[in-house]
N, C-alpha and C positions, 0 to 999 in steps of 0.2 A: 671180306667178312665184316669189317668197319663197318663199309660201306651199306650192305644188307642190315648193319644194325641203324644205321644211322636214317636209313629210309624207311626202315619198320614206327621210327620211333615220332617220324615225320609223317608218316601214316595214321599214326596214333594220336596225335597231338591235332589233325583234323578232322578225327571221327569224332574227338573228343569235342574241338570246336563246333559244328553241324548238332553233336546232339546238345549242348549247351543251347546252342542256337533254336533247335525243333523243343525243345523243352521251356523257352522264353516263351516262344511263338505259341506253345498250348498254352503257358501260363497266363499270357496274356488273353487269349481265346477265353479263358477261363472266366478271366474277372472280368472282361466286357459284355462277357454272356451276363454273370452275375448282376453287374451294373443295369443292364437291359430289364431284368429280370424284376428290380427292387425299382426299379421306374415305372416298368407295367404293373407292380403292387401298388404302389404310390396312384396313378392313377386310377385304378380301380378304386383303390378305396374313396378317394375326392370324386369317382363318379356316382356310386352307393353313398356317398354324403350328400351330393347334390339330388340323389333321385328321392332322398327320404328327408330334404328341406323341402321341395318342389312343391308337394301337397303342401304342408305346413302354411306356407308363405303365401299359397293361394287362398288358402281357406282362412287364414287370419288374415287376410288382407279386405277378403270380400264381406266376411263377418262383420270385422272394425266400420266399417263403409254401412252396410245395411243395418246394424243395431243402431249404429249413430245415428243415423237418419232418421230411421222409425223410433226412437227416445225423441228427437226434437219435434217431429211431427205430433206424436200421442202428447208433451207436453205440452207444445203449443195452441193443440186445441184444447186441452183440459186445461193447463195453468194458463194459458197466457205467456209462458215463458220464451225466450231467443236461444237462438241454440250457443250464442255467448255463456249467458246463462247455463246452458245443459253441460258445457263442457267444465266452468268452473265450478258447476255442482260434483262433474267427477273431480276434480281436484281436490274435494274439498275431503276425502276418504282420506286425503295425506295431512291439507292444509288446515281443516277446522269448517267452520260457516266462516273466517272471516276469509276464504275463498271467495265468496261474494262481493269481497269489495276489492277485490283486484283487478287488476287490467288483462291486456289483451296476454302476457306473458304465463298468466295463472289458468287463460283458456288454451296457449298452447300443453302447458305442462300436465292440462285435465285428458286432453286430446292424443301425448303420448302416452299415458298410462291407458286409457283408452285402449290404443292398439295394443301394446303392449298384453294389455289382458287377453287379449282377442289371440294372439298370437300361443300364449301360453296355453288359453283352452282348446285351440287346436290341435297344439304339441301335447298335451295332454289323451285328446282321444285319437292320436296316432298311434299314442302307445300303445293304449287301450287294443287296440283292432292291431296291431303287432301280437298281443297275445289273444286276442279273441275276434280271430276273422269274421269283414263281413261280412253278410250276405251278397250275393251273385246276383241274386232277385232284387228290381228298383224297390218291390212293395217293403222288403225286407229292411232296404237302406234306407226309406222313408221313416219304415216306427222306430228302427233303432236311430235316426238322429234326433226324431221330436222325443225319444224318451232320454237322449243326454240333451237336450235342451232341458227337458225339466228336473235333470240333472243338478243343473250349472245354475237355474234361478234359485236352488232349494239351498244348494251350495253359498252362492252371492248373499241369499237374501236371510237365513237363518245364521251361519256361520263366519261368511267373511265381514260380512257388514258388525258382528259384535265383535270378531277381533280388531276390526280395524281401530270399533270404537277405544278397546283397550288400549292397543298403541298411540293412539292420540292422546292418550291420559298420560301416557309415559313424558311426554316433552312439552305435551301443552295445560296438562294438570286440570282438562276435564273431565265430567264424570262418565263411568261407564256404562252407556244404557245400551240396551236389549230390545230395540224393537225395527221390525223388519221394514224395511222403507220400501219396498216394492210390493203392488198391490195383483190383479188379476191382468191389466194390461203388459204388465213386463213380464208375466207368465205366457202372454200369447208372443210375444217380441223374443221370449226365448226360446220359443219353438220354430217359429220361422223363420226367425235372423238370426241364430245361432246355430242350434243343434242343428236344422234339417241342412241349411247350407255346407256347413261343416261334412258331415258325410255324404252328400253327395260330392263334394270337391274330391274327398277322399278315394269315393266309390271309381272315380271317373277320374285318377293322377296318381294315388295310391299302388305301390308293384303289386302283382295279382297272387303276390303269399301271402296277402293280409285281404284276402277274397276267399269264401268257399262256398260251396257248391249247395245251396240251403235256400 
């Protein structure tokens, strides 16, 4: 009788071990699934990050490239200006006019705000067409990029150019004037080398939910 208890009990003390055991063995099935699981989130999500920088980075890249250009060109035949010159002109939205007498460091620092703008009004009309898809149609994604181009000059040239003047006032204790420094040429330069590039980058790199059928 001992004996039958003593073997029941040794019996029992390896069902118990096996399912301690089969109960590791899911648990751990468990969390490596999980772990699998929160990796294949994780990637997803940095691939949905990378598809909705892709555009962005195209279109302010080729923007920054093509408005810069066509600024040094329209100036240099109209002012006489170097695109030296053009770039510490954009500096000077930070630096004052005496941008003008700076060296080569004051035409890099004109040339990253430069992109930097270009970048921002791209990200800007991504968002845009996030909630107000394109059109499907080229003719479509034609007028709405030339009408955010005359967007972005009416933008630049009514409103950011007098804020900026005010912040300049702030550190540099000049006065704050109110007059638009872009004329009918950088109205054409924001159609062409802004707006329309801009959406067609988008039309053509953009995921096709911010596309519709119009």
């Amino acid at each position: 009788m001992a004996l039958l208890v003593g073997m029941a009990r040794v019996i029992s003390l390896q069902s118990g071990l096996i399912e301690r055991r089969q109960l590791g063995l899911v648990t751990w099935f468990i969390i490596a699934t999980s772990k699998r699981a929160r990796v294949r989130i994780r990637i997803g999500k940095n691939l949905t990050v990378m598809k909705n920088l892709k555009p962005i980075l195209y279109a302010g890249v080729i923007v920054g490239i093509l408005d810069i250009t066509a600024a040094c060109i329209q100036t240099r035949i109209q002012f006489g200006m170097t695109p030296m010159r053009v770039l510490k002109g954009v500096a000077g939205g930070l630096l004052g006019r005496g941008a003008y007498e700076g060296g080569f460091a004051v035409a890099v620092l004109g040339l990253a705000i430069h992109f930097t703008m270009a970048l921002i009004v791209a990200t800007v009309f991504y968002l845009l067409i996030r909630r107000f898809p394109l059109p499907k149609k080229l003719l479509g994604v034609v007028a709405v990029g030339l009408l955010y181009g005359a967007s972005v000059f009416a933008v630049n040239n009514f409103v950011t150019a007098y804020f900026m003047s005010w912040v300049r006032s702030l550190y540099l204790h000049t006065p704050v004037l109110f007059k638009p420094p872009m004329g009918w040429a950088q109205l054409v330069i924001h159609l062409f080398c802004v707006g329309l590039p801009i959406a067609l980058v988008m039309h053509r790199f953009a995921p096709a939910a911010v596309r519709i059928d119009r």
